[in-house]
C-alpha positions as CSV (number, residue, x, y, z in Angstrom):
1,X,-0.2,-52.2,-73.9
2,X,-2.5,-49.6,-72.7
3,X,0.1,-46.9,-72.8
4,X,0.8,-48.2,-76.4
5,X,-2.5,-47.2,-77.7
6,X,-2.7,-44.1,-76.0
7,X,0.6,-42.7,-77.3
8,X,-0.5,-43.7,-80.6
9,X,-4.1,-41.9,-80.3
10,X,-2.6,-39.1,-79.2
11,X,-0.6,-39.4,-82.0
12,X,-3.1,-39.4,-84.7
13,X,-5.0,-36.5,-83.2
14,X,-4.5,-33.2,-85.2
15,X,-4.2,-30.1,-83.3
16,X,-7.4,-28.0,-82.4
17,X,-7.6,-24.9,-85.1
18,X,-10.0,-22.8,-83.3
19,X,-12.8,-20.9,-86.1
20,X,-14.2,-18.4,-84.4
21,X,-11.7,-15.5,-85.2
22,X,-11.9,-12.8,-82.2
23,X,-11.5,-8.9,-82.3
24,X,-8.8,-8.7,-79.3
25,X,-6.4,-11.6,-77.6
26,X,-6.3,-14.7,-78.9
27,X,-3.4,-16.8,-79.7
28,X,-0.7,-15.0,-82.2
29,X,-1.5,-13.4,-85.2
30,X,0.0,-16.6,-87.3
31,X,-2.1,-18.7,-88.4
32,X,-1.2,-22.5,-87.9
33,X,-3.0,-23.9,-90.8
34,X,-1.5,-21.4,-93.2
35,X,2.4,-21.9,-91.9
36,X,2.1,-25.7,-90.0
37,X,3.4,-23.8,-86.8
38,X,1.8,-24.8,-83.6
39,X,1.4,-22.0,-81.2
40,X,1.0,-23.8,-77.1
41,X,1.3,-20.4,-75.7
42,X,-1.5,-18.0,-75.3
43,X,-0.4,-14.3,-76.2
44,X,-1.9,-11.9,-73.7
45,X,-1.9,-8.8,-75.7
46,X,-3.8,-8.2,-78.9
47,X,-3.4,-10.5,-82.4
48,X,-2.1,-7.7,-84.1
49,X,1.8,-8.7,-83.1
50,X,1.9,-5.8,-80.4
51,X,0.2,-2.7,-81.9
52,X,-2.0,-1.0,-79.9
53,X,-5.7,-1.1,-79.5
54,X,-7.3,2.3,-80.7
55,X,-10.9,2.8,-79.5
56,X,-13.5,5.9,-79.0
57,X,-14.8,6.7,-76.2
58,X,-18.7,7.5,-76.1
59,X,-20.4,9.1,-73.6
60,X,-22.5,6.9,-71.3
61,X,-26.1,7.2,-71.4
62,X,-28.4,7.6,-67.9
63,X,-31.5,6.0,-67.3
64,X,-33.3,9.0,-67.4
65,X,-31.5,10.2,-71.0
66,X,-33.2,7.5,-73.3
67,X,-35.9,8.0,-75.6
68,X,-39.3,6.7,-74.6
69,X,-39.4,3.7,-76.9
70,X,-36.2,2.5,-75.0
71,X,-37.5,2.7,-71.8
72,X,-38.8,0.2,-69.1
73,X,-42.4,0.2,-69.0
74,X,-43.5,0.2,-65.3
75,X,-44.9,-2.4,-63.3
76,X,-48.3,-2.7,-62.3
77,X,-49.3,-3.8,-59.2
78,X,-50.2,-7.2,-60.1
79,X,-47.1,-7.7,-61.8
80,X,-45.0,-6.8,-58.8
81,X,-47.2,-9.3,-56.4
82,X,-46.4,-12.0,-58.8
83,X,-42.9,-11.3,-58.7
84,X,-42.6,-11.0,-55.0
85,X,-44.7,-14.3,-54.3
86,X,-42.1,-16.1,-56.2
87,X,-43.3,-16.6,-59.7
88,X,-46.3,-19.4,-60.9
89,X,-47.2,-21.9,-57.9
């Protein structure tokens, strides 16, 4: 009887449409609630049905190459006793 119920609440369960929509990967680029197709295999390339990813590459930026109001303010030396004691007591 217990098997009954189950196959039937399995049953009556819809399929999980996913709504957050992301950039790159993801399932296929059909979309089950438009068509009714169920996709149960996860797609490794992009959702674009095989085209390929363009990007830019920008240069990477070093510590010492931001602007000042980006930068780290130093520690004092009270900050860095509290830090190395642990934190609050």
């Amino acid at each position: 009887m217990a098997s009954a119920f189950v196959s039937r609440a399995w049953q009556t369960i819809k399929p999980h449409v996913p709504l957050i929509k992301f950039r790159k990967g993801g399932l296929s680029a059909v979309d089950p609630r438009s068509t009714g197709a169920e996709t149960s295999s996860h797609s490794g390339g992009s959702a674009g049905g095989g085209k390929k990813a363009q990007f830019t590459s920008r240069p990477v930026i070093e510590d010492y190459q931001l602007p000042l109001r980006y930068r780290r303010q130093p520690l004092d030396e009270k900050e860095i006793a509290y830090i190395n004691r642990g934190g609050p007591e």
